[in-house]
C-alpha positions as CSV (number, residue, x, y, z in Angstrom):
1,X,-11.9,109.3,53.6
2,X,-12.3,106.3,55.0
3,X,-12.9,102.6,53.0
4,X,-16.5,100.6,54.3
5,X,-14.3,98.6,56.2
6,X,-13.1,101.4,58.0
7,X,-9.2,101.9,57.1
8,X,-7.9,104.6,55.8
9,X,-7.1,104.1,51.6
10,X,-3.6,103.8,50.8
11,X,-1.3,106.9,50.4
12,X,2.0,107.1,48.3
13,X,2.7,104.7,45.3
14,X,-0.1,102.7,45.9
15,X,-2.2,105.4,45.6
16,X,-3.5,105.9,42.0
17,X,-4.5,109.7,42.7
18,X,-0.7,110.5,43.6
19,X,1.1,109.4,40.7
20,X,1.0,112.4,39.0
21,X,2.7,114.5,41.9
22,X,5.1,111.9,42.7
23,X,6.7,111.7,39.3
24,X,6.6,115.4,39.1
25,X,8.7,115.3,42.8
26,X,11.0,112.8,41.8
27,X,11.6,114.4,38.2
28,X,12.2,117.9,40.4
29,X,13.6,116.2,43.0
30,X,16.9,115.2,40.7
31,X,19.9,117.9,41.7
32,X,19.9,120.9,39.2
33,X,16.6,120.4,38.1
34,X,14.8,123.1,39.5
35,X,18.0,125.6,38.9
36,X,17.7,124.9,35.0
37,X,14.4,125.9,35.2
38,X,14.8,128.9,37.1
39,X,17.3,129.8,35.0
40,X,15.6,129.0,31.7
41,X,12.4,130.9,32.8
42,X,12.9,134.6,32.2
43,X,14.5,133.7,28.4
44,X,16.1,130.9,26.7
45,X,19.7,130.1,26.8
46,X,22.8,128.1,24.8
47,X,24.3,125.4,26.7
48,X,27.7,127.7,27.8
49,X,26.0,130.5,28.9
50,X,23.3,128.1,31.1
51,X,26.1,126.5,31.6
52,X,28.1,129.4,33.0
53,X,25.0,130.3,35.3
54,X,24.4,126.8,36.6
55,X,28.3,127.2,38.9
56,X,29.0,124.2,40.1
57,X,26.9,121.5,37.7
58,X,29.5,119.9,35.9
59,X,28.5,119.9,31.8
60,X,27.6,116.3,32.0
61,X,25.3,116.4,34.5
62,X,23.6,119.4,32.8
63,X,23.6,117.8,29.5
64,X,21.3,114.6,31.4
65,X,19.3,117.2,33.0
66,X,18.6,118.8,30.1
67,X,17.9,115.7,28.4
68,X,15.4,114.3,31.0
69,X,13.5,118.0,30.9
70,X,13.1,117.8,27.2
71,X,12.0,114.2,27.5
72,X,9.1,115.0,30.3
73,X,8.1,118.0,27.5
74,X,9.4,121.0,30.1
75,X,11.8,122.6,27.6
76,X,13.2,122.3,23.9
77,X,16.1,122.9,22.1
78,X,15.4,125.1,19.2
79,X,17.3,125.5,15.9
80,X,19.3,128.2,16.9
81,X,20.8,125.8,19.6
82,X,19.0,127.5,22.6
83,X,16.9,125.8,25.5
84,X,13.3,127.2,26.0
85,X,10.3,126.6,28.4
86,X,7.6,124.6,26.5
87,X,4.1,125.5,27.0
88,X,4.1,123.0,30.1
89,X,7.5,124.2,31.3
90,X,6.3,127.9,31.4
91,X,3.0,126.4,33.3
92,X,5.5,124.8,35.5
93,X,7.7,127.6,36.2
94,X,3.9,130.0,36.8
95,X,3.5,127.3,39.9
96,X,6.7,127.0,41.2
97,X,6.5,131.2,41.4
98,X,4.9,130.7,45.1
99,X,7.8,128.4,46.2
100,X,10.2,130.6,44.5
101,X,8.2,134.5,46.9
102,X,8.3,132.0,49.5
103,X,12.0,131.1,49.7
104,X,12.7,134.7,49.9
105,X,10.7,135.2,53.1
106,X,12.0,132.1,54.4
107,X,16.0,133.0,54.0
108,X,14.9,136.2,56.1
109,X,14.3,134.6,58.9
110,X,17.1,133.8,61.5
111,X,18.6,130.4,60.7
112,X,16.1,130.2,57.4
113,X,18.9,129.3,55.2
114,X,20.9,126.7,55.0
115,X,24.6,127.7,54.3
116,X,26.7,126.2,51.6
């Protein structure tokens, strides 16, 4: 859409509308953040064990990640010492699903994944 004077309306930060996505992609974006979730989504787990799953994230780096997660309200740590999806994490994990059927078509494909 187009402004009356003709220019197209800013995109990125500037852009009100696109704050919402753009701390979502930078929160995601951090390195481990989406494997905690993946691995959090089918059923909660102690630090070792997510720990033990997680290879090569160092327990320090887990222990921020896990602590910026439960700060944006994505998971908690219960009483019995386990990390869980919140209500919002579980609707986060429900959207990332498509990303997750479409990563599997993706590594299919001649040259489709990257190797490690």
């Amino acid at each position: 859409m187009r402004s009356a004077s003709g220019a197209k309306p800013p995109r990125g930060r500037a852009d009100p509308a696109d704050e919402p996505v753009l701390a979502v992609m930078e929160l995601l974006g951090q390195r481990w953040m989406m494997r905690v979730l993946w691995e959090l989504e089918p059923a909660p787990l102690g630090f070792l064990e997510l720990r033990r799953r997680m290879g090569q994230c160092s327990s320090s780096v887990l222990s921020v990640r896990l602590h910026n997660l439960q700060a944006a309200g994505l998971i908690v740590k219960t009483p019995g010492k386990v990390y869980e999806l919140t209500a919002a994490g579980t609707e986060l994990a429900a959207a990332m699903r498509p990303l997750w059927t479409w990563s599997r078509s993706w590594a299919a494909r001649p040259g489709g994944e990257p190797s490690e």
